[in-house]
C-alpha positions in Angstrom: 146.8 -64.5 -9.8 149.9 -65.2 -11.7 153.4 -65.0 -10.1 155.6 -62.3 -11.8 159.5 -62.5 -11.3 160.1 -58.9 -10.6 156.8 -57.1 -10.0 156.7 -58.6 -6.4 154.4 -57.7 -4.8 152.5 -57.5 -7.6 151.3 -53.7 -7.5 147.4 -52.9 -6.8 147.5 -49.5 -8.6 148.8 -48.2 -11.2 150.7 -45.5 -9.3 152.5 -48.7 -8.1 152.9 -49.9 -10.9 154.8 -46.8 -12.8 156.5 -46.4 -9.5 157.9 -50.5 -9.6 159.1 -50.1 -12.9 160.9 -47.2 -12.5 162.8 -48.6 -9.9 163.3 -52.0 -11.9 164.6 -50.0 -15.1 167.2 -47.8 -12.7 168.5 -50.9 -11.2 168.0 -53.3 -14.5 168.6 -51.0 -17.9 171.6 -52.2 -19.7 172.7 -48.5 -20.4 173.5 -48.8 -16.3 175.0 -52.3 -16.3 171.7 -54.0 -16.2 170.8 -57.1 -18.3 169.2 -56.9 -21.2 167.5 -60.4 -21.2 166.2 -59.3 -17.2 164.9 -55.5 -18.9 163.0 -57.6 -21.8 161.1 -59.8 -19.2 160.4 -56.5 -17.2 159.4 -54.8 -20.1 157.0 -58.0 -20.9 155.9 -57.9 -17.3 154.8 -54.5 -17.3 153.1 -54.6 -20.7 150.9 -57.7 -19.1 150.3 -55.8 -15.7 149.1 -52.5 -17.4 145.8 -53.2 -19.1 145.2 -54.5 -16.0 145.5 -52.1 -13.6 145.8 -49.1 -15.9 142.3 -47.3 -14.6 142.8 -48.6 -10.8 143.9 -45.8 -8.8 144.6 -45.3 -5.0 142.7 -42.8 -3.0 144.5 -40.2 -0.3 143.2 -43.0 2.3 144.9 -45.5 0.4 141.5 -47.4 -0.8 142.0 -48.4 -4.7 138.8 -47.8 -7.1 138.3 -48.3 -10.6 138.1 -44.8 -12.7 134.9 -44.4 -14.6 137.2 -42.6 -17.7 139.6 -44.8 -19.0 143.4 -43.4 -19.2 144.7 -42.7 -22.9 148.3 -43.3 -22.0 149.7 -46.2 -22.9 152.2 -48.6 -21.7 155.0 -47.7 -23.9 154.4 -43.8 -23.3 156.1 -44.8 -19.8 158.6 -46.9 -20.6 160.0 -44.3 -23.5 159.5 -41.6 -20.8 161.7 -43.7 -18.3 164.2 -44.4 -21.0 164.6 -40.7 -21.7 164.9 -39.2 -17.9 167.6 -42.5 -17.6 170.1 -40.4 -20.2 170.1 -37.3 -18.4 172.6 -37.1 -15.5 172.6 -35.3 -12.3 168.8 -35.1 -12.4 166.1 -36.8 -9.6 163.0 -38.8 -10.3 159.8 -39.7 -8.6 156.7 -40.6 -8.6 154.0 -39.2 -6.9 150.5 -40.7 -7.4 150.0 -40.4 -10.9 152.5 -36.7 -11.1 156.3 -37.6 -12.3 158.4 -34.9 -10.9 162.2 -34.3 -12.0 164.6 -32.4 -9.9 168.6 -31.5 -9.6 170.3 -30.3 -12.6 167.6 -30.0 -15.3 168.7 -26.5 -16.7 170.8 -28.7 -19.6 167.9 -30.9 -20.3 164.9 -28.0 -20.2 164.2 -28.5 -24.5 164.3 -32.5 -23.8 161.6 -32.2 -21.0 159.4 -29.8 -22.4 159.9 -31.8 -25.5 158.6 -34.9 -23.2 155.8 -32.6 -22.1 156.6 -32.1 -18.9 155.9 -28.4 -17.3 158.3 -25.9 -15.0 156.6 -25.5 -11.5 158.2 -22.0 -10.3 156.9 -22.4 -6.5 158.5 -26.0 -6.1 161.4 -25.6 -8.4 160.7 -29.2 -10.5 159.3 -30.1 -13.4 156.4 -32.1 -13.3 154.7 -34.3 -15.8 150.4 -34.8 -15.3 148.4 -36.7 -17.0 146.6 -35.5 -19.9 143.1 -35.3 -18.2 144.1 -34.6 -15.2 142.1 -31.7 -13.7 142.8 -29.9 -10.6 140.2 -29.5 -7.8 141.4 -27.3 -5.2 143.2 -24.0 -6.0 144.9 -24.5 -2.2 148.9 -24.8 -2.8 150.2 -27.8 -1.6 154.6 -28.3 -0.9 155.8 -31.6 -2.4 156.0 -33.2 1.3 152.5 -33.0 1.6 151.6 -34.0 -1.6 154.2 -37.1 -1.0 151.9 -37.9 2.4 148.3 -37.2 0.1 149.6 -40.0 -2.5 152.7 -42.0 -1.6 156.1 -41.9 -3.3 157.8 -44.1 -5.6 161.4 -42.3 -4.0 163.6 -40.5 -5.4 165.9 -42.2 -8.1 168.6 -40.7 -9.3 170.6 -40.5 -12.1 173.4 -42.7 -11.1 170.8 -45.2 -9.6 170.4 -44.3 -6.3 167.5 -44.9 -5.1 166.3 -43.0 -1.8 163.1 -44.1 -0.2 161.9 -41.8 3.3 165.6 -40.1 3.2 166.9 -43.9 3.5 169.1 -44.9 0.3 168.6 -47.9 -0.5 
């Protein structure tokens, strides 16, 4: 398996691997102070790790599998996404299995995310983004903590950059 320079580890699933690279473009993007030549070999790592791992998933247990029906998103659709959420200040990100979930100050930036497709979710006051073909199974109501424990977190970024992973910033 091939040694990437900022993909370490190199993620399994690819919740993991959505989840690393929002982290790398908070703390990398030049529009933050970042490096441009260190966001191009991100970028370049990420477009070589998601055909790979773009159908393996995690289950609640944490097991990976391979999904029978291939995803239709592709590995730009995530990096514009991130690029976007990155100008919009005051705002928190995370991933959540395969969910993106803004919070904070969104009310200036509700035309740009529903523009980005994401959806208003009046119980947990975020906006969330699923994927296309996602379908839900359960019609039980589940609070974002316990959908965190069902499929890990990336953390929360924010805005600024700060990244806060089980409360702990980091």
């Amino acid at each position: 398996m091939k040694n990437y320079t900022y993909f370490k580890p190199t993620p399994k699933t690819f919740e993991e691997l959505k989840a690393m690279y929002k982290r790398l473009a908070f703390q990398n993007h030049p529009d933050r102070g970042g490096d441009m030549e260190a966001m191009k070999k991100i970028n370049c790592e990420y477009d070589e790790l998601f055909p790979k791992l773009k159908n393996v998933h995690a289950t609640k247990e944490g097991e990976t599998f391979t999904a029978k029906k291939e995803t239709t998103e592709t590995a730009d659709q995530f990096k514009d996404l991130i690029n976007a959420l990155m100008k919009m200040d005051g705002i928190t990100i995370e991933v959540i299995g395969c969910f993106v979930w803004v919070q904070g100050n969104t009310k200036p930036y509700k035309d740009t995310l529903k523009e980005l497709r994401f959806m208003w979710h009046s119980k947990k006051f975020a906006w969330y983004l699923k994927p296309e073909d996602y379908r839900r199974k359960s019609r039980r109501e589940y609070d974002l903590d316990e959908i965190r424990t069902m499929y890990g977190t990336s953390g929360k970024v924010n805005s600024n950059g700060t990244v806060k992973i089980d409360g702990v910033t980091a």
